[in-house]
DSSP file (Angstrom, degrees, kcal/mol; ACC not computed):
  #  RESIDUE AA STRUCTURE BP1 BP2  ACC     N-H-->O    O-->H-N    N-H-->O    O-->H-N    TCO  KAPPA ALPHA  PHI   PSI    X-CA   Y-CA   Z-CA
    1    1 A X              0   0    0      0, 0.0     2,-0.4     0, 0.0     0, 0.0   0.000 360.0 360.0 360.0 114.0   -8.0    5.2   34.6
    2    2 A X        -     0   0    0      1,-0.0     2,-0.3     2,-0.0     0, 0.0  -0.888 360.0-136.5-125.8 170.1   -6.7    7.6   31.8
    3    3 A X        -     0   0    0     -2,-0.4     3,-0.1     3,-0.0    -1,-0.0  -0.948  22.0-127.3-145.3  82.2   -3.3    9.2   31.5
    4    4 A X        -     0   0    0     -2,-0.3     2,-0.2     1,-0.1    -2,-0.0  -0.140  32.2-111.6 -33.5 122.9   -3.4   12.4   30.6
    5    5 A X        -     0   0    0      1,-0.1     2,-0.4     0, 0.0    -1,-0.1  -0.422  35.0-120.2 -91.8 123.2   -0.7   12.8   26.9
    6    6 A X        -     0   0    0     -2,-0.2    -1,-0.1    -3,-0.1    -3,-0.0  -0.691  36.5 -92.3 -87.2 132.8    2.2   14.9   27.9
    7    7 A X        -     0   0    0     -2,-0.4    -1,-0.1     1,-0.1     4,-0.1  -0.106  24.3-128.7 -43.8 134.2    2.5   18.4   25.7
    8    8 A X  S    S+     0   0    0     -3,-0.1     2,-0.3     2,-0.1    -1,-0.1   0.657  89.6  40.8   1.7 -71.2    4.4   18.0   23.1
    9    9 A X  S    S-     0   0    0      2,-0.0     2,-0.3     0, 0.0    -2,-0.0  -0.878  93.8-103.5-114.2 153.9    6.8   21.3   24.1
   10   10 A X        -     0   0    0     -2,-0.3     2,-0.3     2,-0.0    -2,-0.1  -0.614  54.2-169.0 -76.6 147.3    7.7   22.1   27.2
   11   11 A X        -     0   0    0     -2,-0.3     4,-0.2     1,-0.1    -4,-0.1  -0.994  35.9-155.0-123.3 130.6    5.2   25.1   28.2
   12   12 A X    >   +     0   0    0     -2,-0.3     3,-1.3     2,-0.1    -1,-0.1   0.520  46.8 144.3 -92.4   5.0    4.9   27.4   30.7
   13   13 A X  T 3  S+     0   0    0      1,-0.3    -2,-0.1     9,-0.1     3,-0.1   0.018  74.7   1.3 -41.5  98.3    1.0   27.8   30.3
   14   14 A X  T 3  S+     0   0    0      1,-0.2    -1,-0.3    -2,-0.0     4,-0.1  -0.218  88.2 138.4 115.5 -42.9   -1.0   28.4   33.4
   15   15 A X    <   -     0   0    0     -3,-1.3     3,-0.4    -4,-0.2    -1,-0.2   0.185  59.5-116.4 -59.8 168.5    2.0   28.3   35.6
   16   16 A X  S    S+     0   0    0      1,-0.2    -2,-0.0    -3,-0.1    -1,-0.0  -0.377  94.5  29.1 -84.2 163.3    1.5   31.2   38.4
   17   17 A X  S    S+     0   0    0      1,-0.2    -1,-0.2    -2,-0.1     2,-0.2   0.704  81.0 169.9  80.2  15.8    4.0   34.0   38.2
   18   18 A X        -     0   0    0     -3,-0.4    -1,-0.2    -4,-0.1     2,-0.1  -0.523  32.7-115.0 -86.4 142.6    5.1   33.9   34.4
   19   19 A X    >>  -     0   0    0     -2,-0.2     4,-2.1     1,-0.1     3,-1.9  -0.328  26.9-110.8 -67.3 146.1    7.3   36.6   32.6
   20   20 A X  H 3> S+     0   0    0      1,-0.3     4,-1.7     2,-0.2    -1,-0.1   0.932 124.0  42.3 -37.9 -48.9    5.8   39.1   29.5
   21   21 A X  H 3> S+     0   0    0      2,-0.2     4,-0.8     1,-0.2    -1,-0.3   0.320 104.9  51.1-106.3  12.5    8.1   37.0   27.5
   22   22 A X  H <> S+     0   0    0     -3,-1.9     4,-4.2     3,-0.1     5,-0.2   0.553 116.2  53.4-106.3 -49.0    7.6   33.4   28.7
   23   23 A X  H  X S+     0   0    0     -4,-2.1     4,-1.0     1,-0.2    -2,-0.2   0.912 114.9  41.1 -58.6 -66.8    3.6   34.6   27.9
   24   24 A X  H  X S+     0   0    0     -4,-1.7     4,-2.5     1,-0.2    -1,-0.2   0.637 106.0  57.8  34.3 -98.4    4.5   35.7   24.4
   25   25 A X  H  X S+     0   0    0     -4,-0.8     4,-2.3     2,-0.2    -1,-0.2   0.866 108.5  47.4 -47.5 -50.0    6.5   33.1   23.7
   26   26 A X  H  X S+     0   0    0     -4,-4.2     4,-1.4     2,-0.2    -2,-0.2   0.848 110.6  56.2 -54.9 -33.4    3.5   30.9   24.5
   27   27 A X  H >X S+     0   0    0     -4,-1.0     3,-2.2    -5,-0.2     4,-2.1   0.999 105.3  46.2 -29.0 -93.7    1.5   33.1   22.4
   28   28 A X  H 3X S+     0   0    0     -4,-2.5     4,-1.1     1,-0.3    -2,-0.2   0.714 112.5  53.6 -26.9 -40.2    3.5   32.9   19.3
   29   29 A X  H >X S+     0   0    0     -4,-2.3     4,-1.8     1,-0.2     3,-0.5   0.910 108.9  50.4 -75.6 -37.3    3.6   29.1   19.8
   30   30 A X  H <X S+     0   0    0     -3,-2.2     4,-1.8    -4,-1.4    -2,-0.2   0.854 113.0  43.9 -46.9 -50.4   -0.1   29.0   20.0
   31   31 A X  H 3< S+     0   0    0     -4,-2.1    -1,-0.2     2,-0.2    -2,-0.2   0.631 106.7  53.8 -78.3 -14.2   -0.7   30.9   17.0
   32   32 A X  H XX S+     0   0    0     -4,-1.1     3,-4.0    -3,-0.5     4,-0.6   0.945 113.7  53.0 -81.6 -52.2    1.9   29.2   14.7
   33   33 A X  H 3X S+     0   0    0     -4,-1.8     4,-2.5     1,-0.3    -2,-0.2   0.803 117.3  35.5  -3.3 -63.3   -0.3   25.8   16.0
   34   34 A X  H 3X S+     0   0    0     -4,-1.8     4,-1.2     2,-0.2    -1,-0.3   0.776 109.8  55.3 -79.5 -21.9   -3.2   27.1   15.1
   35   35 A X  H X4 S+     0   0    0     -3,-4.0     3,-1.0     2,-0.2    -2,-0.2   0.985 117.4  44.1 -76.9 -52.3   -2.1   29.1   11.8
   36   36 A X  H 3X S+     0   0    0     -4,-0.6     4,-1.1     1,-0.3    -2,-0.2   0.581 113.4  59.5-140.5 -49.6   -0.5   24.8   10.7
   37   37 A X  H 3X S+     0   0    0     -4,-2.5     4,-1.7    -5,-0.3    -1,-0.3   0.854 106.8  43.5 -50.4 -50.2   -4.3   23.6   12.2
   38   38 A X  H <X S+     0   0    0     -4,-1.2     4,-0.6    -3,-1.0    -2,-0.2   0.346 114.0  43.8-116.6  -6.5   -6.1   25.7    9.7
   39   39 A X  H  > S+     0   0    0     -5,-0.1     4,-3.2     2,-0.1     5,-0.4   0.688 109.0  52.9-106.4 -39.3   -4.4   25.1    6.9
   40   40 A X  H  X S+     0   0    0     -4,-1.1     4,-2.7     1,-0.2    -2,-0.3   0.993 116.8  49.1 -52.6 -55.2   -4.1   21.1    7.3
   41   41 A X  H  X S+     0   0    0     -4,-1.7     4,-3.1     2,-0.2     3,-0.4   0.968 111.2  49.3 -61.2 -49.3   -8.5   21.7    7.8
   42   42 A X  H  X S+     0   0    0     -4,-0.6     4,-1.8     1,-0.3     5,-0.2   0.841 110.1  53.3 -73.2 -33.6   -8.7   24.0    4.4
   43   43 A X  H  X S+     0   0    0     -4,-3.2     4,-0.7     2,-0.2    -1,-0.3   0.725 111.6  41.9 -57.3 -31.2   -6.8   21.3    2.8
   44   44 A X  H  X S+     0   0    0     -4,-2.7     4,-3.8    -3,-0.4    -2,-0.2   0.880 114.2  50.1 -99.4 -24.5   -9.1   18.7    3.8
   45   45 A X  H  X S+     0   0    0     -4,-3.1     4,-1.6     1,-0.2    -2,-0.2   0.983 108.7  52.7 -55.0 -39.4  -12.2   20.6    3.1
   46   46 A X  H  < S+     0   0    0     -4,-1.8    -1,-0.2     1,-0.3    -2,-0.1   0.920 116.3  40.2 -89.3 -27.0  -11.0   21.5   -0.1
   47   47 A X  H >< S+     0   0    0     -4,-0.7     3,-1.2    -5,-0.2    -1,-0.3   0.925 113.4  51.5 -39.4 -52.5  -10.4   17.6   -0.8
   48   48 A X  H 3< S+     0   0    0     -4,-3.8    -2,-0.2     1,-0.2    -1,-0.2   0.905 114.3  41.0 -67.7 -28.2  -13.2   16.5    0.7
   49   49 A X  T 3< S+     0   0    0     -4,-1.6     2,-0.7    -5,-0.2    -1,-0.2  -0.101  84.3 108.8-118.4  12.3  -16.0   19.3   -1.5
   50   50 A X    X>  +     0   0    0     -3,-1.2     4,-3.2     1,-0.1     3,-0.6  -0.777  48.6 179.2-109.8 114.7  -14.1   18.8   -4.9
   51   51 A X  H 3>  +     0   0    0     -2,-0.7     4,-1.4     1,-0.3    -1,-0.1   0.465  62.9  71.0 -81.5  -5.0  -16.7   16.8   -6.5
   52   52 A X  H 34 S+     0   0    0      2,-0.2    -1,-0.3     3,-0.1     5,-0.3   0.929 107.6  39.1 -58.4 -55.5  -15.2   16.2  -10.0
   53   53 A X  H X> S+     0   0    0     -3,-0.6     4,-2.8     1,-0.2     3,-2.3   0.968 113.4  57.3 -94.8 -39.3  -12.5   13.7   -8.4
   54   54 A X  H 3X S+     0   0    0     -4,-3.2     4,-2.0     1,-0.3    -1,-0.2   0.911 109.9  41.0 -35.7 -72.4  -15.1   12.4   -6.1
   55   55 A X  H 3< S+     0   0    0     -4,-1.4    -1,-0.3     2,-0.3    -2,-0.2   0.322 119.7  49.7 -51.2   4.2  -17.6   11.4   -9.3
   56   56 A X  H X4 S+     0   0    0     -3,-2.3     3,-1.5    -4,-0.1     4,-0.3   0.503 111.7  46.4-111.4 -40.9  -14.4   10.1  -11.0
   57   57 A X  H 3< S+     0   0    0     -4,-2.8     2,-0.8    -5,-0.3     3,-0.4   0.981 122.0  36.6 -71.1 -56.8  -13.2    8.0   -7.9
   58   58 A X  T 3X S+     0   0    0     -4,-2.0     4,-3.0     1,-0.2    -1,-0.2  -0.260  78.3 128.3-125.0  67.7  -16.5    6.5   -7.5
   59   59 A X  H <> S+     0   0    0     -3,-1.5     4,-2.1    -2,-0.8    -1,-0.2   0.923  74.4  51.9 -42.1 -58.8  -17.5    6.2  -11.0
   60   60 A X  H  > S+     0   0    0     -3,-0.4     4,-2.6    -4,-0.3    -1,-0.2   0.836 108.2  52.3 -77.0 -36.4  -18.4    2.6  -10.8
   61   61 A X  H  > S+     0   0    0      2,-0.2     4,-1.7     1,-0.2    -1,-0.2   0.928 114.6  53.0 -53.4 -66.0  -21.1    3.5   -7.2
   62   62 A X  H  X S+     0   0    0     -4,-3.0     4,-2.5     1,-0.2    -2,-0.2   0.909 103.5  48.8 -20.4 -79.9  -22.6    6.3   -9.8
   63   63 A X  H  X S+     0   0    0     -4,-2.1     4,-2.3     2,-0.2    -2,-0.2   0.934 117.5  37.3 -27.9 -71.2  -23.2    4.2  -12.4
   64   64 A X  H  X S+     0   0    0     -4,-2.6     4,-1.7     2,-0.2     3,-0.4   0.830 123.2  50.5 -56.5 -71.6  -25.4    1.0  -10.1
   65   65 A X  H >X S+     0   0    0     -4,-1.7     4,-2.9     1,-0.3     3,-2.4   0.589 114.3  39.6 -37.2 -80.4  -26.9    4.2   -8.0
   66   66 A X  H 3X S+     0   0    0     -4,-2.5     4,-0.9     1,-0.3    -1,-0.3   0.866 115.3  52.9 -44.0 -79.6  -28.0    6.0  -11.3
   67   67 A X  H 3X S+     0   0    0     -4,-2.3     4,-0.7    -3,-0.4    -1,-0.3   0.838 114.7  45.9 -45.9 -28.1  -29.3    2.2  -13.1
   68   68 A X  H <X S+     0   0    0     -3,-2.4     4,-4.2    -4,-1.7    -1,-0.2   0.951 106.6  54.3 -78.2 -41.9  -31.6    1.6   -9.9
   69   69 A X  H >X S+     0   0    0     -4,-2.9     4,-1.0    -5,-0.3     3,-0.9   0.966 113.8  38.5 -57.3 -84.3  -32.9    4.7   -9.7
   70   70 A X  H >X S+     0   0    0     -4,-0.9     3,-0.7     1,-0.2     4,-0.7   0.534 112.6  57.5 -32.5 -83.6  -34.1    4.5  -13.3
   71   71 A X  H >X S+     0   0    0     -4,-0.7     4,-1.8     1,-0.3     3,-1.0   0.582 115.5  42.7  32.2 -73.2  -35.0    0.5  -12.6
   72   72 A X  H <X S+     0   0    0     -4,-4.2     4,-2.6    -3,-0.9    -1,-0.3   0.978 114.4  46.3 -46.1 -65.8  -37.4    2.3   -9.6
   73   73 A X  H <X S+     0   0    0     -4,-1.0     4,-1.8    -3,-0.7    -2,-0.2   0.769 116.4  51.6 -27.9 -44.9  -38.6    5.3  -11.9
   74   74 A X  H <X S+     0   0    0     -3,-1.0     4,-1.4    -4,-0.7    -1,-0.2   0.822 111.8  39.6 -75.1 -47.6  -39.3    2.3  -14.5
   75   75 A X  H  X S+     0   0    0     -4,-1.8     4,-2.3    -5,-0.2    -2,-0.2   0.731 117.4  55.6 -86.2 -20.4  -41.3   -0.1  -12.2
   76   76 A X  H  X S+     0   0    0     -4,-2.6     4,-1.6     2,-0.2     3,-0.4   0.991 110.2  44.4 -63.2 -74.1  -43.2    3.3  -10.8
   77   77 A X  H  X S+     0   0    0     -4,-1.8     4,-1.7     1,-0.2    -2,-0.2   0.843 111.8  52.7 -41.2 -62.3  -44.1    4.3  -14.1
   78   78 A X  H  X S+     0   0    0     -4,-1.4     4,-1.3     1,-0.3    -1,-0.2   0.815 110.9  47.3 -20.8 -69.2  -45.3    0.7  -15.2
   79   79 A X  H >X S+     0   0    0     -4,-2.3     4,-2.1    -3,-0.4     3,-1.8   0.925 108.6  52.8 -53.2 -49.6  -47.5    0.3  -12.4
   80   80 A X  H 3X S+     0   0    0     -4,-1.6     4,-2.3     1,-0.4    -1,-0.2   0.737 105.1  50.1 -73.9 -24.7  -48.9    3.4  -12.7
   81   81 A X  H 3X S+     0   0    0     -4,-1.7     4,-0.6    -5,-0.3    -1,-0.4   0.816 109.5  60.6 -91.0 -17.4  -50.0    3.1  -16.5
   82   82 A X  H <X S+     0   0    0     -3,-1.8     4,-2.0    -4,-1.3    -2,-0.2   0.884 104.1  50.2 -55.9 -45.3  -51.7   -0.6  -15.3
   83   83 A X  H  X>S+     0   0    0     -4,-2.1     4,-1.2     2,-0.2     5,-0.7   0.948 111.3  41.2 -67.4 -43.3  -53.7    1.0  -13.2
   84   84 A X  H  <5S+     0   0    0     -4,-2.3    -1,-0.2     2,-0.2    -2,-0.1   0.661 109.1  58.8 -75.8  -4.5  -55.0    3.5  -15.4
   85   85 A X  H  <5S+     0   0    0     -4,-0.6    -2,-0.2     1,-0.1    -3,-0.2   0.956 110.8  53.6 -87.2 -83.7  -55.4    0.8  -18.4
   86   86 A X  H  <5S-     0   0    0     -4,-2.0    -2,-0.2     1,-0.2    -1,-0.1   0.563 115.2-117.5  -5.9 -69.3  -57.7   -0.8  -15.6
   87   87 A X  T  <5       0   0    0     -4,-1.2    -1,-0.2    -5,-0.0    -3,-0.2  -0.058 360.0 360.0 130.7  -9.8  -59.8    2.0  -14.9
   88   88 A X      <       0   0    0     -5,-0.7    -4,-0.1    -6,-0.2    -2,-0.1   0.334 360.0 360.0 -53.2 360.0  -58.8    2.5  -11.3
């Protein structure tokens, strides 16, 4: 059973029979919503996609990532020059 979250403002949105200025008003309310939506979202994109303070906040994750990958790169290489010392 879910329980539908009561608006916020009172609204008159959908009701039958609504004035030019009760519609309007609902406009304007819509749009400041949305104008308050879209900036709170450009703020978190712009958070999320600045990659300087990422690579400084997770210096230390960089660092192992970057030392395994070489480690891999290292044991790749290795093999690769055994086999050819072989003749294979």
């Amino acid at each position: 059973m879910s329980v539908d979250p009561k608006p916020a403002r009172p609204s008159t949105a959908g009701k039958p029979g609504r004035s030019a200025a009760e519609i309007r008003r609902d406009i304007d309310i819509q749009r400041q919503q949305l104008g308050t939506n879209v900036e709170a979202l450009r703020g978190k994109v712009t958070e999320v996609t600045d990659w300087r303070r990422q690579a400084e906040e997770h210096k230390q994750q960089l660092i192992i990532g970057a030392a395994a990958v070489g480690f891999l790169i290292g044991i790749k290489l290795m093999r690769g020059r055994r086999r050819r010392k072989r003749g294979y």
